[in-house]
N, C-alpha and C positions, 0 to 999 in steps of 0.2 A: 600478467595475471590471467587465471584462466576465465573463458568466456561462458557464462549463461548456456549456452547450447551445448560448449563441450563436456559440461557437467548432466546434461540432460540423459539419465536413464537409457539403456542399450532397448530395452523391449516396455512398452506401456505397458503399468499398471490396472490390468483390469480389477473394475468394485465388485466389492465382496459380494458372496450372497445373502452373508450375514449383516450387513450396515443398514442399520434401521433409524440412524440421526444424522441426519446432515444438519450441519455448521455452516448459516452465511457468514463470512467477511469480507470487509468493503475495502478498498486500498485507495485513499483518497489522496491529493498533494499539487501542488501545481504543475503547469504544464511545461512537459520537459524535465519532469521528474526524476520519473524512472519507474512508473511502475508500471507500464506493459512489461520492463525488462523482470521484474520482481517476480510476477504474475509467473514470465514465460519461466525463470529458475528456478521455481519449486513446486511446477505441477508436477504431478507426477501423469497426465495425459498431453497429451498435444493438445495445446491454450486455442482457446478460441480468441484470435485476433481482429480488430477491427480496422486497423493502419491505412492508412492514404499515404500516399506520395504529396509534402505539400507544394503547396503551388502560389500565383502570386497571385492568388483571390485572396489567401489569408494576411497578405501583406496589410500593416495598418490593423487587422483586427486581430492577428493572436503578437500575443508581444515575445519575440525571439532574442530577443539580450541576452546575449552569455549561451547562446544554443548554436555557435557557428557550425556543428556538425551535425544538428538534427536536420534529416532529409523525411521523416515521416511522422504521422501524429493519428493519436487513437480517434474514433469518429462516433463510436458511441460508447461500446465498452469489452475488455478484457473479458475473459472467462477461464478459470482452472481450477484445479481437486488436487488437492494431498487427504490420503487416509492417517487418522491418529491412529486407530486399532480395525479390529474386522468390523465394531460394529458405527465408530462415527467417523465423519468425512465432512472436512472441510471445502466448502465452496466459494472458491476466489473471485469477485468481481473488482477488477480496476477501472475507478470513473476518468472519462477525460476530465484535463486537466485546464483548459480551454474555458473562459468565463459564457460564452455563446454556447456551453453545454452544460452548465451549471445546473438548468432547469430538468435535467436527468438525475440529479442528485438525490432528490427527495425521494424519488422511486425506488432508488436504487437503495435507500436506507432504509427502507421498508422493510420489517422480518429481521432487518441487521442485528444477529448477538453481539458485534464488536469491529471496529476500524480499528487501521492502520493507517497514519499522516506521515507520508512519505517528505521529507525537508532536502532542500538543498542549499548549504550556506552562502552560495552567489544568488538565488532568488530567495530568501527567507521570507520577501512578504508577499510570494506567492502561496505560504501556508497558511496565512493566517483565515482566509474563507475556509478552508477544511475544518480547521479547529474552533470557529464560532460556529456553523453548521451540525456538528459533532455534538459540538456542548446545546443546542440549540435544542436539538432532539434528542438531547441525555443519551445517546450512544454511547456508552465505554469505548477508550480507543487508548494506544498508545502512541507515541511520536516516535520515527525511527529516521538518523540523519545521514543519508543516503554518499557516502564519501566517496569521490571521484578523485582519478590521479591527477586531474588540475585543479584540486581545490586547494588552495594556497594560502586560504584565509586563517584557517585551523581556528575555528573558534570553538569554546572547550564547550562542553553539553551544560556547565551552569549558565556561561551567558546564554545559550540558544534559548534553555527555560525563562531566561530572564525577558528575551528578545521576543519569545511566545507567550510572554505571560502564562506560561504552562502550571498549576497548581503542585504540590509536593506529589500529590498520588499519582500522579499522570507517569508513567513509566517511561524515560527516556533513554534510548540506546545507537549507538553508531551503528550500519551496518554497510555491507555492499551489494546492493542489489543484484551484480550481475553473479554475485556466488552463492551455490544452492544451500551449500552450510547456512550460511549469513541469513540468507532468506530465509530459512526454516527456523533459525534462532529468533528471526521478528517475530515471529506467528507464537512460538512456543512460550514468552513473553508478553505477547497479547491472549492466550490461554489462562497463563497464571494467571494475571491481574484481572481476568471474569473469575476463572474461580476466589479467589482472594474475595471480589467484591460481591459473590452468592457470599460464602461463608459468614459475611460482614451481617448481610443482611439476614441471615439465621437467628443471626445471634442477637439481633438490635430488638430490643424488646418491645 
C-alpha cells in the first residue's frame, strides 16, 4: 500500500489570496493512533510536527501494547491545511495522544468547529477519553476506525458503535490514515455532518 509521504503533493499548495475563513479541526484518539500520520497525508503544506524519538523515561508511563513498531510520539501537537475552495481553509490540529498531555486538550478545543476520533480496534479503550471530552464540550465530531494491515480482529463498525457507545448521529466510518484519499474522505464526512447539524438547527423552532 502506498505510504503517506508518497502521496504527498509534488509542489506546496500556497493560500489563496482570496480565503477569508478558516476551519479549526481537532484530530483527537489514543496514543499510537495515527494521527500525526492522518495530519502529515492530507496537508496540503509541509505539517508541522512535534515527534521525539521515545526513550525509556516514558517506559511505565505512556502504555505501548500492541505499538511494537512505534519508535516516536507527538510532544505537543500536529499542525496542517487542506483548502475546501479559494475562500475557506481547513486547519488540522492533531492532540497527543498520551494521558500526561491530556491537560492540552481543552486548549486545543477552543474555537473547535468539529473533531475527528481517530479508533484502533486493538486499543479501543484508548478512545473512549476523546469521545466523553468531545461530548463534554458538545464538540460535533465523527468517529473514523483507522484499519492497519495487522489488524486481525475485524470487528464490524456496529459493534465498535456498540463498544463506543457512539449514539445513532455520530457518523462512523473506516479509513486509512496513511492514504491521502482516505484522509480527505474523513474530513469530507466531518464537513457534512456540521453542515447537517447547522441545517438542523435552522429549522428547530
Amino acid at each position: 500500500m502506498d505510504s503517506a509521504t508518497s502521496e504527498l503533493p509534488a509542489r506546496r499548495t500556497p493560500l489563496p489570496a482570496a480565503a477569508e475563513t478558516g476551519l479549526k479541526i481537532v484530530i483527537v484518539g489514543g496514543f499510537g493512533v495515527g494521527k500525526t500520520t492522518l495530519v502529515r497525508s492530507v496537508s496540503e503544506i509541509r505539517p508541522l510536527n512535534t515527534e521525539e524519538v521515545m526513550t525509556q523515561a516514558g517506559i511505565g508511563v505512556d502504555e505501548t501494547a500492541g505499538l511494537t513498531t512505534k519508535t516516536t510520539t507527538t510532544v505537543a501537537f500536529d499542525f496542517g491545511r487542506i483548502s475546501l475552495n479559494d475562500r475557506m481553509v481547513l486547519y488540522l490540529f492533531g492532540a497527543p495522544g498520551q494521558e500526561r498531555f491530556w491537560f492540552l486538550w481543552n486548549r486545543l478545543f477552543s474555537g473547535t468547529l468539529g473533531a475527528v476520533v481517530l479508533v484502533d480496534t486493538r486499543r479501543m479503550s484508548e478512545s473512549w477519553y476523546a469521545v466523553d471530552r468531545l461530548e463534554h464540550h458538545r464538540t460535533p465530531f465523527v468517529v473514523a476506525v483507522n484499519r492497519f494491515d495487522d489488524d486481525v480482529s475485524a470487528f464490524s463498525l456496529a459493534e465498535i458503535r456498540q463498544a463506543l457507545s457512539l449514539p445513532a448521529h455520530v457518523p462512523l466510518i473506516d479509513c486509512d490514515a496513511r492514504v491521502r484519499a482516505s484522509g480527505k474522505n474523513v474530513l469530507i464526512t466531518l464537513v457534512d455532518h456540521l453542515y447537517e447539524l447547522a441545517v438542523a438547527r435552522e429549522l428547530t423552532p
